[in-house]
C-alpha positions as CSV (number, residue, x, y, z in Angstrom):
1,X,11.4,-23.7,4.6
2,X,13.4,-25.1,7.2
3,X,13.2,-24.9,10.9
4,X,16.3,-26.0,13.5
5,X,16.4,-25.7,17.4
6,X,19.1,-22.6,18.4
7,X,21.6,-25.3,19.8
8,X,21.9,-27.1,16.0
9,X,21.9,-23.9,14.2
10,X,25.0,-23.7,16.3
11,X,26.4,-26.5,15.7
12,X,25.5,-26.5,12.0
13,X,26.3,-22.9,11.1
14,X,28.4,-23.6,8.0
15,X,26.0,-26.1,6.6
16,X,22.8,-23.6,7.6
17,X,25.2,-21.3,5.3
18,X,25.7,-23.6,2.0
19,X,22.0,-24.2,2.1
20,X,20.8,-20.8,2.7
21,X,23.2,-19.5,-0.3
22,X,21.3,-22.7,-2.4
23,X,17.9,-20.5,-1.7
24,X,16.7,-22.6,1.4
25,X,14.9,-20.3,4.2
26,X,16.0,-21.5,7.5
27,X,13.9,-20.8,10.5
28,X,15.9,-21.0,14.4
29,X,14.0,-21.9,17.3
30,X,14.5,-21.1,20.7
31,X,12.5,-23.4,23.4
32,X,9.8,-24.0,20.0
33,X,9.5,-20.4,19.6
34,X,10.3,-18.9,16.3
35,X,13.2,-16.1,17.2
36,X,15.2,-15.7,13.8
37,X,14.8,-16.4,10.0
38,X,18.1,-16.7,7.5
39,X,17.1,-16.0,4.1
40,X,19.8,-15.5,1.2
41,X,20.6,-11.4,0.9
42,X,19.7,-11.9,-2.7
43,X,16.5,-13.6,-2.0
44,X,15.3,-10.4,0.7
45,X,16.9,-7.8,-1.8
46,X,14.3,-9.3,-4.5
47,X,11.4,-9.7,-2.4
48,X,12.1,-5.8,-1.5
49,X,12.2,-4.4,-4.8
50,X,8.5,-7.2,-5.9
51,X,6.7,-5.1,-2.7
52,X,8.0,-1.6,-3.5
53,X,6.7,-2.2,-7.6
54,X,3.6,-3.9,-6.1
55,X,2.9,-1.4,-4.0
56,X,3.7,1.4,-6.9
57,X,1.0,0.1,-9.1
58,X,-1.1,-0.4,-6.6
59,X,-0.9,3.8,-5.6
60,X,-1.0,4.5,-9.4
61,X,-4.6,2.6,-10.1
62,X,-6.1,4.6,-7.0
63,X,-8.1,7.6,-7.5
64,X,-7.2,10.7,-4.9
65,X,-9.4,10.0,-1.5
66,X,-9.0,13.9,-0.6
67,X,-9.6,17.4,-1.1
68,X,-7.0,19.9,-0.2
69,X,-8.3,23.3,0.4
70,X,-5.3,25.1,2.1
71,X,-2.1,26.3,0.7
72,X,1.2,25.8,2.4
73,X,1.8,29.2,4.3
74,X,-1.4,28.3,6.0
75,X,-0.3,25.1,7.3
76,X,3.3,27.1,8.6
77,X,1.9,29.8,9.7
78,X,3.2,31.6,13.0
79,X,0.2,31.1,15.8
């Protein structure tokens, strides 16, 4: 990973662009403060669909944690 002042980033957007699109994560700061992250729109789209499947096991191994005891009309019904 990377990591450029705000005032390069500026000055070096096309090259930021080339290396991003090579795979390179690119952090800006602002006065040493983190404030942005470039990542490649293919890299984020992939990293998206590893969590949602990760996370899809993960509910599929659990057991259920609750008992429901009430029906649906009860929970909508006029008070």
């Amino acid at each position: 990973m990377k990591t450029i002042t705000a005032a390069n980033a500026n000055r070096e957007f096309s090259n930021l662009l080339r290396e991003v699109r090579k795979g390179e994560e690119i952090t800006i700061l602002s006065r040493g403060t983190p404030v942005a992250k470039i990542i490649s729109v293919n890299s984020a789209v992939l990293q998206k669909n590893a969590m949602k499947t990760l996370l899809l096991s993960r509910l599929k191994t659990q057991g259920i944690t609750g008992f429901r005891n009430w029906t649906r009309d009860e929970l909508y019904k006029d008070s």
